[in-house]
PyMOL commands that place a pseudoatom at each C-alpha (Angstrom):
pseudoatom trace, name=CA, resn=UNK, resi=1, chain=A, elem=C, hetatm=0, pos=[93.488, 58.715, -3.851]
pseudoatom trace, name=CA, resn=UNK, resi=2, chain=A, elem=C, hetatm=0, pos=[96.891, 59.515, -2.877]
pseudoatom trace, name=CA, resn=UNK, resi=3, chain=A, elem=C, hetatm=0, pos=[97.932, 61.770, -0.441]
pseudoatom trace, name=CA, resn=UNK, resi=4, chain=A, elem=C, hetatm=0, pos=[100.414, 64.545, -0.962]
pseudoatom trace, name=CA, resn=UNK, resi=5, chain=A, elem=C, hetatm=0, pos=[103.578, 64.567, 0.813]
pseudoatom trace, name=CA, resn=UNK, resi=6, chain=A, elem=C, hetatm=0, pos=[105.727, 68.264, 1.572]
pseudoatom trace, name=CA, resn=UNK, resi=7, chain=A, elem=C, hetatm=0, pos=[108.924, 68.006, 1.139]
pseudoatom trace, name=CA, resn=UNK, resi=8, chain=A, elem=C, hetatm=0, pos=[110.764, 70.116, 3.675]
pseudoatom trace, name=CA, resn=UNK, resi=9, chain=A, elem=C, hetatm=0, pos=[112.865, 72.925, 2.383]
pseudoatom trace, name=CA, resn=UNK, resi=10, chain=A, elem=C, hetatm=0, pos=[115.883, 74.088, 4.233]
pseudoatom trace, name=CA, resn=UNK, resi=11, chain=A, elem=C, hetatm=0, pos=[117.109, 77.480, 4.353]
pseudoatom trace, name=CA, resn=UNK, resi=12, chain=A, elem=C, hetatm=0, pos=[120.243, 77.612, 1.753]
pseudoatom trace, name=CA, resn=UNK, resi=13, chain=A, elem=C, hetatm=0, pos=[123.224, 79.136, 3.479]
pseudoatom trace, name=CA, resn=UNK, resi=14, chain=A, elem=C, hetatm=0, pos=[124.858, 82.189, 1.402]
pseudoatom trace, name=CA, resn=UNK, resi=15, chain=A, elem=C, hetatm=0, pos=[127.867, 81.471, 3.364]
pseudoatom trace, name=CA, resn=UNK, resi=16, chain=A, elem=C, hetatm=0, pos=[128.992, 78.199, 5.024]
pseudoatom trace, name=CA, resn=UNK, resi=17, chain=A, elem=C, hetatm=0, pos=[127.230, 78.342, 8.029]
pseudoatom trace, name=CA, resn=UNK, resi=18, chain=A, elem=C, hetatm=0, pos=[125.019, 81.333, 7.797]
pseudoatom trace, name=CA, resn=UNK, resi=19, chain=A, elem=C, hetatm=0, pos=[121.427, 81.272, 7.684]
pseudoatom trace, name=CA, resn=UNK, resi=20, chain=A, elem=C, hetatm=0, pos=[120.114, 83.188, 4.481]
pseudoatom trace, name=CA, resn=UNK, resi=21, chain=A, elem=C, hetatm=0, pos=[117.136, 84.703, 6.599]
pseudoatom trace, name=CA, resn=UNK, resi=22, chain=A, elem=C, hetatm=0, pos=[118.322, 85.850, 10.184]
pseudoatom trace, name=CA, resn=UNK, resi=23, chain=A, elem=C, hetatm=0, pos=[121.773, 86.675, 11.211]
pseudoatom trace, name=CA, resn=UNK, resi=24, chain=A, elem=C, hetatm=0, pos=[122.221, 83.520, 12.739]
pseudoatom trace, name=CA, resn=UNK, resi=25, chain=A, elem=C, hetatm=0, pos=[124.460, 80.772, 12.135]
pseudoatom trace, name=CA, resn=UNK, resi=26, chain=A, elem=C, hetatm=0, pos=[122.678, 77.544, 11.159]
pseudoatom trace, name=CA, resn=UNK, resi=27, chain=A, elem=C, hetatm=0, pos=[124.731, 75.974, 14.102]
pseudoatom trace, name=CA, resn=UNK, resi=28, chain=A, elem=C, hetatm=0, pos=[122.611, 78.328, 16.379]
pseudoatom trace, name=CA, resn=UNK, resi=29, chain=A, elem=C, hetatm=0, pos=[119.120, 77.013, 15.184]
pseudoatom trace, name=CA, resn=UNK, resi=30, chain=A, elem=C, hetatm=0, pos=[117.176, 74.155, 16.972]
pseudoatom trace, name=CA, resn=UNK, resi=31, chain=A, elem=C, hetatm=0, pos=[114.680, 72.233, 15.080]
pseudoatom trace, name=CA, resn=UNK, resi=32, chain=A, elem=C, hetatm=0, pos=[111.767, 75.282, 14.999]
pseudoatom trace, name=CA, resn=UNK, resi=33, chain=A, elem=C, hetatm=0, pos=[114.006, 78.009, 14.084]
pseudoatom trace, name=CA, resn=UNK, resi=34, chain=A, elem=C, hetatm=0, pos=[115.324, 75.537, 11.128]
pseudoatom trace, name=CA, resn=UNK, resi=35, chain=A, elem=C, hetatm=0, pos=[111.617, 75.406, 10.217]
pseudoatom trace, name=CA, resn=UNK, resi=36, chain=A, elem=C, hetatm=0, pos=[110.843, 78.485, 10.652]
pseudoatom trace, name=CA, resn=UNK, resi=37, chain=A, elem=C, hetatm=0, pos=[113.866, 80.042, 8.619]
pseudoatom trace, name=CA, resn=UNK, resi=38, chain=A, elem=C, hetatm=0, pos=[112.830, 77.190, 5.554]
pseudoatom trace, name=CA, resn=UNK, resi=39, chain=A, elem=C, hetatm=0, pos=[108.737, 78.688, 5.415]
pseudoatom trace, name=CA, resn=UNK, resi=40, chain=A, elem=C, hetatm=0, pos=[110.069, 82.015, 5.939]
pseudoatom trace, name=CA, resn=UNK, resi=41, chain=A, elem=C, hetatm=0, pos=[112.680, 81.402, 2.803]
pseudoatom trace, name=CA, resn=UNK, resi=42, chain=A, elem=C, hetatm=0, pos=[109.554, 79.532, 0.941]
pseudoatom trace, name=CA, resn=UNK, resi=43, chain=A, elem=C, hetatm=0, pos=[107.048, 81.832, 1.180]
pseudoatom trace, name=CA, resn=UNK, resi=44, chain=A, elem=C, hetatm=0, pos=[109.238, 84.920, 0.387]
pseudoatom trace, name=CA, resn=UNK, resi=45, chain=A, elem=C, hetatm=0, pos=[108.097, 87.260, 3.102]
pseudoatom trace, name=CA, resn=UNK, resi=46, chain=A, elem=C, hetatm=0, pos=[109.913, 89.264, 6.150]
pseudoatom trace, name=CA, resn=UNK, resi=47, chain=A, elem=C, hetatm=0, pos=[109.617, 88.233, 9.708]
pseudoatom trace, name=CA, resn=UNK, resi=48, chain=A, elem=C, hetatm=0, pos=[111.105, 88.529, 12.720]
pseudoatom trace, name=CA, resn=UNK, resi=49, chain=A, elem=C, hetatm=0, pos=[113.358, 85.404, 14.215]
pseudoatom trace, name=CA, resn=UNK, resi=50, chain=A, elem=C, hetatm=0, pos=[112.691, 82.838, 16.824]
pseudoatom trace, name=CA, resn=UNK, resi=51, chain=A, elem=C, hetatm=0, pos=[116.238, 81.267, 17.218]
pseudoatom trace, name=CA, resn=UNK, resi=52, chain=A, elem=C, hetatm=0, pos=[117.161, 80.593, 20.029]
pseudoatom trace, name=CA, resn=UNK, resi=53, chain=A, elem=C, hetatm=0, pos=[120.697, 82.042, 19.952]
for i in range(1, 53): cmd.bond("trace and resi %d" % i, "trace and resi %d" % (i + 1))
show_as sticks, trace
zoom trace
């Protein structure tokens, strides 16, 4: 049996630069906020943000 991979999903910017779910500019995100922004943006559902910016 095989096992699944995920393949990660990146939060799509609506402007160069801008994060489509926090007012943040992707510049501003480290590694968890990019992360968090994707499974927020995959699983359709409003949060709070934990960039660090």
């Amino acid at each position: 049996m095989t096992t699944p991979t995920a393949t990660p999903v990146l939060p799509v910017p609506a402007v160069e630069g801008a994060c489509e779910m926090c007012p943040h500019a992707l510049r501003a995100h480290d590694a968890i906020s990019l992360r968090f922004c994707a499974a927020t943006r995959a699983a359709a559902i409003t949060r709070g943000c934990v960039c660090p910016a």
